[in-house]
C-alpha positions as CSV (number, residue, x, y, z in Angstrom):
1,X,111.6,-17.2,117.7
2,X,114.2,-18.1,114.8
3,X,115.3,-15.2,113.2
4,X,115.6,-12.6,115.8
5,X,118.6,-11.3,117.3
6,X,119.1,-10.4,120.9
7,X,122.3,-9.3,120.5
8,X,123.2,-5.6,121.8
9,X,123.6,-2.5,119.8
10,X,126.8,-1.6,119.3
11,X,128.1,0.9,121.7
12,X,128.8,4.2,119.8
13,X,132.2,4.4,118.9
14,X,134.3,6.5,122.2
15,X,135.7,8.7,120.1
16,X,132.8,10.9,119.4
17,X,133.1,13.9,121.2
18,X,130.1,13.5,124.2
19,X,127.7,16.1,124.3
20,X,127.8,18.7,127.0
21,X,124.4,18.8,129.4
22,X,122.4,21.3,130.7
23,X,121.9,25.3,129.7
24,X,125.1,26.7,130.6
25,X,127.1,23.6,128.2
26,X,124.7,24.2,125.4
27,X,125.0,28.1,125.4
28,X,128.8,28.2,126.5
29,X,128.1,30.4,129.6
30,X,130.8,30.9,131.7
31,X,129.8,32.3,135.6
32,X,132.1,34.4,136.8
33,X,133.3,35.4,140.6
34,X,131.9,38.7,141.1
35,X,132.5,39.1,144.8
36,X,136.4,38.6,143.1
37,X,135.6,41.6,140.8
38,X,134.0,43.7,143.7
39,X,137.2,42.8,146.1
40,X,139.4,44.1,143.1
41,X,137.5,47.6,142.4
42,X,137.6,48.2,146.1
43,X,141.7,46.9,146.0
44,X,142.2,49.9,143.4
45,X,139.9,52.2,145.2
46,X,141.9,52.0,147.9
47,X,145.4,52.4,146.2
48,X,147.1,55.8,145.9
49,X,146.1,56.5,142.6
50,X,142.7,55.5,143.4
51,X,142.7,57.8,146.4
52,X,144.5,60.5,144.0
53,X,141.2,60.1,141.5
54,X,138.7,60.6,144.1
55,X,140.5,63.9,145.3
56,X,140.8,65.6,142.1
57,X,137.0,64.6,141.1
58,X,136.0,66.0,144.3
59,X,138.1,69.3,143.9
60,X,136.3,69.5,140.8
61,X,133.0,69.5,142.1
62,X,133.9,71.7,144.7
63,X,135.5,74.3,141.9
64,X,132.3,74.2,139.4
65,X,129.7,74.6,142.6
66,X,131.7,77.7,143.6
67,X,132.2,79.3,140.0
68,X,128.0,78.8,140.0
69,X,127.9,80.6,143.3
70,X,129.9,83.5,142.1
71,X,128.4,83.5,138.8
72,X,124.7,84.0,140.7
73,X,126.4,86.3,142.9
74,X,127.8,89.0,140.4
75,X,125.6,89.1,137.3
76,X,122.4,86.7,138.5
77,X,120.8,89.1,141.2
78,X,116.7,89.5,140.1
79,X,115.2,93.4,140.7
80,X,111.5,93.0,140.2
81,X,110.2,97.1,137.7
82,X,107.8,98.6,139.8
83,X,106.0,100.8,137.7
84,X,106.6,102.3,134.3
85,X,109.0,104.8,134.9
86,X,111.6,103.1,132.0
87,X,108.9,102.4,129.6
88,X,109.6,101.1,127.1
89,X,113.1,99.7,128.0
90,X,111.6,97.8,131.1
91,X,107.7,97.6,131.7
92,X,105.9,96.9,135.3
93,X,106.7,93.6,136.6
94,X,109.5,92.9,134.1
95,X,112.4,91.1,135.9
96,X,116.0,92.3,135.7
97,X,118.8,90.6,136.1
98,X,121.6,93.2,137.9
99,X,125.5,92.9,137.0
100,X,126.8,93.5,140.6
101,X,130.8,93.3,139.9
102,X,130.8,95.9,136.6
103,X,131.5,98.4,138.9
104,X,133.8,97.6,141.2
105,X,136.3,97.9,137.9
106,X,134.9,100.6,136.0
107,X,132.2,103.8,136.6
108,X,128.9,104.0,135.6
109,X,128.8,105.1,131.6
110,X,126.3,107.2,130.2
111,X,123.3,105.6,129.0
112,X,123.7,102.6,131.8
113,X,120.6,101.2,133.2
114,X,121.6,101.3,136.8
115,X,119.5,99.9,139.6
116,X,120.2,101.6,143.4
117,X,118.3,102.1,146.7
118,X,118.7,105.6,148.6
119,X,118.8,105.7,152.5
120,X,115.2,105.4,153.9
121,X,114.4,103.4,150.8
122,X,113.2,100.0,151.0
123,X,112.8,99.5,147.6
124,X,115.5,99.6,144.3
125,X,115.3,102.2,141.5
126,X,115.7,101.5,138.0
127,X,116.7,104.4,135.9
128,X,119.3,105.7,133.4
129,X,122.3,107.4,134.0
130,X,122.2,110.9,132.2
131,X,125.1,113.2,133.9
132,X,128.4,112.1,135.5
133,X,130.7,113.5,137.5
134,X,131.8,116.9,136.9
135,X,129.5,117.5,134.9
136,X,126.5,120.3,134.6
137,X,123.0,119.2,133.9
138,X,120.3,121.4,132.5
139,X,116.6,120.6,131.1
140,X,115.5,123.8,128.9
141,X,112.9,123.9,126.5
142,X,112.2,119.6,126.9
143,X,115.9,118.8,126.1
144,X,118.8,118.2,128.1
145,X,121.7,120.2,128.0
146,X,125.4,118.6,129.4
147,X,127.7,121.6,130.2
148,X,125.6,123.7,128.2
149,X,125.2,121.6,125.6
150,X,122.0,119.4,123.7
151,X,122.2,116.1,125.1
152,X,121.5,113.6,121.7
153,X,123.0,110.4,122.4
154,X,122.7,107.5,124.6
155,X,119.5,109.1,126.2
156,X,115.9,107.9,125.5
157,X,114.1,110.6,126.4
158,X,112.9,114.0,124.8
159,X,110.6,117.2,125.0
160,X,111.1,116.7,128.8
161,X,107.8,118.8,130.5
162,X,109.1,118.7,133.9
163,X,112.6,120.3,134.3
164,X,112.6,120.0,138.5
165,X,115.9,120.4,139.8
166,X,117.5,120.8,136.4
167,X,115.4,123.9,135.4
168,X,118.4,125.8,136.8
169,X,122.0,124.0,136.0
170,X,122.4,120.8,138.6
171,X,126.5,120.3,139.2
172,X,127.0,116.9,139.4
173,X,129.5,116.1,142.2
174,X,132.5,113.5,142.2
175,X,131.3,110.3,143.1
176,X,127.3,111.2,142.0
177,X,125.2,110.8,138.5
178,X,122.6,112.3,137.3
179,X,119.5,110.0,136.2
180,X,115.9,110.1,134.9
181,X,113.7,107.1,133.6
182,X,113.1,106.9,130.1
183,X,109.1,107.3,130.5
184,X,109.9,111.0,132.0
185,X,106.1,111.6,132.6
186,X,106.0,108.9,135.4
187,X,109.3,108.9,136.6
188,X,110.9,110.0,140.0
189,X,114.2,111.1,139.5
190,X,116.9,113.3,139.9
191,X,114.7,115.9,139.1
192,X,112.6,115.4,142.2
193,X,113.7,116.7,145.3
194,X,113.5,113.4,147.3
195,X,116.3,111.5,144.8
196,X,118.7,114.8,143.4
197,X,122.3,113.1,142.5
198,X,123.1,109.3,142.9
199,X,125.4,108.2,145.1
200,X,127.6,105.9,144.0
201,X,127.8,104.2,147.0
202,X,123.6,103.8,146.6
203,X,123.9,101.6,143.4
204,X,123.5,98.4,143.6
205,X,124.6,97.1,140.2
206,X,123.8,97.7,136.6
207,X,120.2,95.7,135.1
208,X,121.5,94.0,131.8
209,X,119.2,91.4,131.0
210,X,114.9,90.9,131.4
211,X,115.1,87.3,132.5
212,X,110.6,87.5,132.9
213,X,108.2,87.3,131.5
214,X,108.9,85.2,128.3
215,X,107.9,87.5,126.1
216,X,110.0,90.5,127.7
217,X,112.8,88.6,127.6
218,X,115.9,90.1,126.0
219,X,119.2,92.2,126.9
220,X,118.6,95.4,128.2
């Protein structure tokens, strides 16, 4: 037993630093009150500038859904071709997309694809405008002649076979065009009988883009 010694380590010396326990010491995590935070962000909600915030972002929700309505509204309306009467501009089952506003601020022009539906119709016409008010429209020898003179640009059609109406001079009145679908061969038109003059009050709008199918797509 000689030669051992009982006698107690030496307590570590009290000014080393002690060593924290558990998770949250070792990785310095701090916890946080977040029914404090939740309290606050309801405190500013709540405030007048808060309240002011939440007013404007809803005005401008209100303001973008209503420009998408209108936009819809004036140039988004769909016309579904029937037929191949404005081959090749627009085939059979193409889908056009009508301007409806354009003509509330100016008149039909010349060359405009115009889509309209007749009294007694109850379906819409696609066709191009070829004679405007005042105006005197005449189909001799396949051509057309405005005012006595050859029609050459902005129509699509030529060596016209069936004159109709216009084999004798057609006076367009105020307020009424003159139209015929750029496939003249299969197309109903001012020509026939049953359509004559537009109305102006009878168009609808003014087709501007093919929205369908994909491979039709494309402005008009």
């Amino acid at each position: 037993m000689q030669g051992l010694d009982f006698r107690k380590k030496r307590r570590r010396s009290s000014n080393r630093p002690r060593v924290q326990k558990g998770r949250a010491a070792r990785k310095g995590l701090r916890f946080e009150d977040k029914g404090e935070k939740l309290r606050s962000a309801m405190t500013r909600l709540g405030s007048p500038a808060g309240i002011k915030s939440t007013v404007l972002w809803g005005v401008e929700i209100l303001i973008i859904c209503m420009t998408a309505v209108f936009l819809v509204a004036a140039f988004g309306q769909r016309v579904s071709v029937a037929g191949d009467s404005m081959s090749p501009a627009l085939k059979n089952g193409d889908v056009a997309l009508v301007n409806r506003l354009v003509y509330r601020f100016i008149k039909p022009a010349r060359g405009d694809v115009i889509v309209f539906s007749q009294s007694g119709d109850t379906h819409y016409s696609v066709k191009r405008v070829v004679g405007l008010p005042g105006e005197t429209v005449q189909i001799k020898d396949g051509v057309i002649l405005i005012n006595g003179e050859e029609l050459t640009k902005n129509i699509n059609v030529s060596d016209i076979e069936y004159a109709g109406l216009a084999e004798e001079p057609v006076e367009v009145s105020d307020g009424e065009y003159f139209v015929i679908g750029d496939n003249h061969t299969a197309s109903d038109d001012s020509r026939v009988p049953g359509v004559g003059n537009v109305n102006i009050d009878d168009i609808y709008g003014k087709a501007w883009f093919i929205a369908g199918p994909w491979e039709d797509m494309g402005f008009i």
